[in-house]
C-alpha positions in Angstrom: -22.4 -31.1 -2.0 -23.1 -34.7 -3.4 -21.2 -37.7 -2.8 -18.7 -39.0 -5.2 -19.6 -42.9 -7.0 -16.7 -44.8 -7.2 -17.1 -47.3 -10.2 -13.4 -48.2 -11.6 -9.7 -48.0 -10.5 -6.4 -48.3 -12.3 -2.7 -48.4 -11.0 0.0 -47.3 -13.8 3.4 -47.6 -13.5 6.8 -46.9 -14.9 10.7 -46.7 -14.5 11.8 -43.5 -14.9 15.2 -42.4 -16.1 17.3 -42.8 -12.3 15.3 -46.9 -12.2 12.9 -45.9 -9.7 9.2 -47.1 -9.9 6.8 -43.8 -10.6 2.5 -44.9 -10.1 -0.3 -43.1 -11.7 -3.6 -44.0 -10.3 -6.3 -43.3 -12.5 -10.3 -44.0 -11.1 -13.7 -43.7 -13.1 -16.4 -42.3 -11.0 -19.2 -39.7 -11.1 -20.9 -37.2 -9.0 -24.1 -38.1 -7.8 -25.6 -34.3 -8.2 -24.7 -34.3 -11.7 -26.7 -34.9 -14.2 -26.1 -37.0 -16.5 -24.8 -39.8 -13.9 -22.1 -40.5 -16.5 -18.8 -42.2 -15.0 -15.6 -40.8 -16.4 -11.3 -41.5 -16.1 -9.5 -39.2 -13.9 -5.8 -39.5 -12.7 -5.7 -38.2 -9.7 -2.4 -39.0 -8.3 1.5 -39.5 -9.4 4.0 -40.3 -7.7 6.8 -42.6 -5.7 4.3 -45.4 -3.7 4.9 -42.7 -0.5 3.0 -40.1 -2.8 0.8 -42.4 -4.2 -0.6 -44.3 -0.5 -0.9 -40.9 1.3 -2.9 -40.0 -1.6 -4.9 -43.7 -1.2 -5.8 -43.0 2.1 -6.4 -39.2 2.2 -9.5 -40.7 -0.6 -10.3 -43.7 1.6 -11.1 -41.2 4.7 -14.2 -39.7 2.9 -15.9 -43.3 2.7 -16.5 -43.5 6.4 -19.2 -40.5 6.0 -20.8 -41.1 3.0 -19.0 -39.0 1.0 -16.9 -41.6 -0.9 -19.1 -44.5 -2.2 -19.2 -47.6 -3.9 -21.4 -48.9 -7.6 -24.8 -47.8 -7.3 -24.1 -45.7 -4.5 -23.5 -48.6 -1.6 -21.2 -48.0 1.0 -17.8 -48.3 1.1 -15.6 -49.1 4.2 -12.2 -47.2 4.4 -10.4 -50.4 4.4 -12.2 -52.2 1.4 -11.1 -49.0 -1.0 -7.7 -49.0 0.2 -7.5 -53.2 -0.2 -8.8 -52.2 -4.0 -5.9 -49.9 -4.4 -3.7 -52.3 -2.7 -4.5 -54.9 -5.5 -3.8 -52.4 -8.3 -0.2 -51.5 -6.9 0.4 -54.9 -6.4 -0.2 -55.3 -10.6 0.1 -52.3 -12.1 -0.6 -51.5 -15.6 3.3 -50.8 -17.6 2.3 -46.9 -19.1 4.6 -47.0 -22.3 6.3 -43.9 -23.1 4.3 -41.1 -23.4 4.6 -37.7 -25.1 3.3 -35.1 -23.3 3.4 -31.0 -24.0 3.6 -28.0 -21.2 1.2 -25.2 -22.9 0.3 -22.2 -21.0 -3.6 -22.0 -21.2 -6.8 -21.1 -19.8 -10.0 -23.1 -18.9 -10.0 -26.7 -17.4 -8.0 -28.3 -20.2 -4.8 -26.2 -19.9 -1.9 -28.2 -18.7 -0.2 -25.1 -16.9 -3.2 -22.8 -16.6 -2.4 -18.8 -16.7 -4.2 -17.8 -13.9 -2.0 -20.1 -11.6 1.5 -19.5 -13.8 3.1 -17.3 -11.3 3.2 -20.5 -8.9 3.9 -22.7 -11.2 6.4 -21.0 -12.6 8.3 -20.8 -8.6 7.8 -24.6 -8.5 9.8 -25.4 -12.4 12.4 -23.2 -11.4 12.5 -24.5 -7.3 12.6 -28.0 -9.4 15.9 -26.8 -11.2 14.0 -26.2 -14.7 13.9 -22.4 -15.3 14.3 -23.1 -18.6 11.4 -24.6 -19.1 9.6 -21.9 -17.4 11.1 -18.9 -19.6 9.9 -21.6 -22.4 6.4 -21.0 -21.0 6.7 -17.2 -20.3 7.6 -16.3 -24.1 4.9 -18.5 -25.1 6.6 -21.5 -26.2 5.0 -24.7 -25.8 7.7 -27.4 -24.5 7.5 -31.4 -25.3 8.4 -33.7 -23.1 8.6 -37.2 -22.7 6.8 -38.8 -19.2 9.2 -41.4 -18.8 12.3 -38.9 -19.0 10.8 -36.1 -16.8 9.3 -38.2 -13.9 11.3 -35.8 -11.0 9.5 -32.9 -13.2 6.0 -34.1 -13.6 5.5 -35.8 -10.3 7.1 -32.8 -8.7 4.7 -30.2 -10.1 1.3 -32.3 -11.0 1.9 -33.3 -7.3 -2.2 -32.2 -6.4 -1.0 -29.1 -4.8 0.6 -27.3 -7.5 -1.1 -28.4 -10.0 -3.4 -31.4 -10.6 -2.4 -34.4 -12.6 -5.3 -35.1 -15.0 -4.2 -31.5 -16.5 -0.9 -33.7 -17.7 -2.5 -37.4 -17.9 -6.3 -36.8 -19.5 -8.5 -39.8 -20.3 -6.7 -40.4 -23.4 -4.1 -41.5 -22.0 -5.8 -44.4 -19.6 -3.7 -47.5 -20.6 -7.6 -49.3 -20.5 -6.0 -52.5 -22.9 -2.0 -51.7 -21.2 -1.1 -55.0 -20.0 0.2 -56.2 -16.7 3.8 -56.0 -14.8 4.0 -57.1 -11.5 7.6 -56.4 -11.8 6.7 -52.8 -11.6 4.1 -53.7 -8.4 3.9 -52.7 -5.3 3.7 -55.9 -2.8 5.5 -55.8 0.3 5.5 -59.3 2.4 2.6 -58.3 5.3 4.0 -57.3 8.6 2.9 -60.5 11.2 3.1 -58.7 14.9 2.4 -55.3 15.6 1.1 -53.2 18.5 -2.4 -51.9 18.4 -2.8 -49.1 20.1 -6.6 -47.5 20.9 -7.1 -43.8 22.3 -9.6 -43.7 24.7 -13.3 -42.4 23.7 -16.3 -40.9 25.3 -19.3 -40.9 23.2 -21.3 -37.6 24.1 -25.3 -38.5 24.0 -27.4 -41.7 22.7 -29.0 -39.1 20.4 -26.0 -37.8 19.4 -22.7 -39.0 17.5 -20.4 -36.5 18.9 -17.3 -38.1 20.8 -14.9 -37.0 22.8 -10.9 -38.3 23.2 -8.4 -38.3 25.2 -5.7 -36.7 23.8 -1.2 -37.2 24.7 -1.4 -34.2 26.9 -4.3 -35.8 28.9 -6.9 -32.9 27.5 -10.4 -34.7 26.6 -11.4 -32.6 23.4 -14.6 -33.2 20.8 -13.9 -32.8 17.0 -17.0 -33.9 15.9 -19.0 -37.0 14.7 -18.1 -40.6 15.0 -17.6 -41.0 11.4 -14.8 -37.8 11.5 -12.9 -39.2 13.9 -12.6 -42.1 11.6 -11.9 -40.3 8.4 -9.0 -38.3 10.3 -7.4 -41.2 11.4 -7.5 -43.2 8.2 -6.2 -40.2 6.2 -3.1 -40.0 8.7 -2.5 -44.2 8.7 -0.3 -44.2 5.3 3.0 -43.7 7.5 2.5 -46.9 9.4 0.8 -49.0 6.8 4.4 -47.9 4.9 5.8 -49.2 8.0 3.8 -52.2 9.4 2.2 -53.8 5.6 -1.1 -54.8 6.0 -1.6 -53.3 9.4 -4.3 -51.1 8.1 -7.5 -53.2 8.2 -6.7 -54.6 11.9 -6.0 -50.8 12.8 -9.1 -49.0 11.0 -11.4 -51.9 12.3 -10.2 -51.7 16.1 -10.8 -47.6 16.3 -14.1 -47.9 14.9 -14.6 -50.2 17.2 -13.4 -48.4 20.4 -15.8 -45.4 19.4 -18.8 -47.6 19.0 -18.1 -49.4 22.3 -17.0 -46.0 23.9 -18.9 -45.4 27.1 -21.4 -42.1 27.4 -20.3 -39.2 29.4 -21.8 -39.3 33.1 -24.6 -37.4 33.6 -22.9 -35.3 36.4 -20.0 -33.4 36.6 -19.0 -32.6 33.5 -17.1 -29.0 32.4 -16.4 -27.9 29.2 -13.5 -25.1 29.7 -12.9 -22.3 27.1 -9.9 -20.4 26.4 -11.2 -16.9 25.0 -7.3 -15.6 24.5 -7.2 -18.4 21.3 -7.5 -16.5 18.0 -10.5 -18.0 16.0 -12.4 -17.3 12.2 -15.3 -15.8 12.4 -17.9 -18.5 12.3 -16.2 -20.5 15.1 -16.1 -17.3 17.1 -20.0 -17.5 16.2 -20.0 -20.9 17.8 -18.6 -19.7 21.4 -20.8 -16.7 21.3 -24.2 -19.4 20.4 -22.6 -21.4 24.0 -22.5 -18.3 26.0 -25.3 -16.6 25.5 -27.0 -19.9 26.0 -25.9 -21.7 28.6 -24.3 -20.4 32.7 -20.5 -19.9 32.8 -18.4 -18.3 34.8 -14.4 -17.1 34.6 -11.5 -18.6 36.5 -8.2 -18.4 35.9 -8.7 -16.9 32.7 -10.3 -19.7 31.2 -14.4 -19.6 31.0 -15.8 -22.5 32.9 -19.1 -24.3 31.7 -21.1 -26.9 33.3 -22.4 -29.4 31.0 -26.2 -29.4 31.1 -28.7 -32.5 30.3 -30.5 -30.9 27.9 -30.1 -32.3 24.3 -30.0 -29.0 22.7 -27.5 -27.4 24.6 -25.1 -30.3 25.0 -25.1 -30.1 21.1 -24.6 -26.5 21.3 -20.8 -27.7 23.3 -20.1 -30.0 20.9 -19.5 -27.1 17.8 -17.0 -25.6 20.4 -13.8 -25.3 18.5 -10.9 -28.1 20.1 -8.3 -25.7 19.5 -9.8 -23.1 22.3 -12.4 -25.8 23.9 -11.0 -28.7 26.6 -13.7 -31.0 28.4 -13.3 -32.4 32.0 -14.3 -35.4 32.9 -14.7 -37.0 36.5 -13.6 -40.0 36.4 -12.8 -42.8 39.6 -9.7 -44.4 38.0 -8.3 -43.0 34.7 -6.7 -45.7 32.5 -4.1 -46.0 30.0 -4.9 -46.1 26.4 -5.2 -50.2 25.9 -2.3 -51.5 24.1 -3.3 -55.0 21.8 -0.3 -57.2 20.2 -1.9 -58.6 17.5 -0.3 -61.9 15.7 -1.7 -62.5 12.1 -1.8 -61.7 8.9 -3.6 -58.6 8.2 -5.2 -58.8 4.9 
């Protein structure tokens, strides 16, 4: 899978019928293993600003690996595509009234494709429009107009259902639209807010695997440093809602506390499995690679394994699933996760 190239971004907006503000955020990018490396308009989100910023930093979680990058391929930081985003919303483009048609279709340019109908149909009439789809089922096209139908459109284009650039297609990028910061998203930035930093134990020097402590007091591994990352940005939206401009200060400072995170001691580490946990099949693979590998024994109906210094095999605990995988730790005196009141204003 190649990475995505990021090259353009632009934040619509309207009024809809009921006064509230509806976004559209439309972004120019390419693939990087496609050829030609030809940047093109997709809108890939619509919505209140609640739809719109979980969508923003679902996206922004993929930059951390690679996955997500910037012109020409350079990396992107999860907070420098949000703060992108952040200045769209804060101007968006007006989108004049447009005149849209539901047609039942096949292939990537139908706006309600056939082969996905029967859902789509459950979400029109769960939306209180089963007009519109017996419209649809008899073959009828319907015409709408955007502005008029926001609950509709936003409701089922919502990126579940259905994606949105089956409704909004690059002909309708307002490119030349002009600006209305009426219609903007610009909340004042929240001053004071606590800062608070799970705990992290990076697994091996050669090795980006972490571990962290989680509410219950469980250490557990989900992977690389640049996953934990990506998880945590994707699940930020709520509190940047809540706390404005709290996101930079809070993506910086857990990046940090993994890079700073101290190594795992070289003795008396456990990794402890719980074989009752229903798995798929290739993580059930992953157990079965650990104990055919490496010494364990059963207690308590839980199978216990001492974590070994060999590089190989310490990877080998690492692709342990966290759902059925817990890791002890020895540790002198166990701290609280640090707490930091931080007084400016995050940009």
């Amino acid at each position: 899978m190649g990475s995505t190239v990021t090259t353009r971004k632009l934040a619509a907006a309207f009024k809809s019928a009921n006064g509230t503000v509806t976004f559209a955020l439309f972004e120019e990018s390419y693939s990087k293993n496609c050829y030609p490396r030809t940047p093109s308009w997709c809108c890939w989100s619509i919505g209140d600003i609640r739809h719109v910023m979980k969508a923003i930093f679902s996206a922004a979680s993929s930059c951390e690996g690679g996955m997500l990058q910037g012109a020409g391929g350079r990396y992107l930081k999860p907070e420098g595509y949000v703060a992108s985003w952040m200045r769209e919303l804060a101007e968006p483009v007006e989108l004049q009234e447009l005149q849209l048609k539901l047609k039942l279709g096949s292939g990537y340019a139908a706006t309600v494709p056939t082969e996905q109908f029967e859902a789509t149909k459950d979400k029109i009439v769960a939306l209180g429009r089963g007009e519109i789809a017996e419209a649809l089922e008899r073959g009828e096209d319907v015409s709408l107009v955007l502005q008029d139908e926001a609950a509709l459109i936003t409701g089922l284009y919502d990126g579940c259902t259905l994606m949105p650039w089956r409704i909004l297609t690059q002909s309708h990028v307002p490119l030349h639209g002009l600006r209305n910061a009426d219609l903007g998203y610009r909340p004042a930035k929240t001053r004071v807010f606590d800062l608070e930093v799970p705990r992290f134990y990076r697994v091996h020097e050669r090795d980006d695997s972490c571990l962290i402590l989680g509410a219950d007091g469980a250490w557990r591994c989900f992977g690389w440093q640049f996953s934990y990352v990506g998880r945590y940005v994707s699940a930020l939206w709520e509190k940047e809602l809540l706390e404005p401009g709290s996101y930079r200060a809070r993506i910086s400072a857990y990046r940090e506390a993994i890079k700073g995170a101290p190594f795992l001691p070289s003795q008396g580490v456990k990794v402890l499995i719980d074989p009752s946990i229903q798995l798929e099949s290739y993580l059930q693979d992953n157990v079965k690679d650990v104990l055919e590998a490496l010494p364990h024994e059963s207690i308590g109906g839980l199978i216990h394994v001492d974590m070994p210094a060999e590089e190989r095999s310490v990877y080998l605990l690492t692709r342990l699933p966290e759902t059925a995988a817990t890791w002890v730790v020895p540790e002198g005196n166990r701290r609280a996760a640090p707490t930091v009141q931080l007084d400016l204003l995050a940009g």
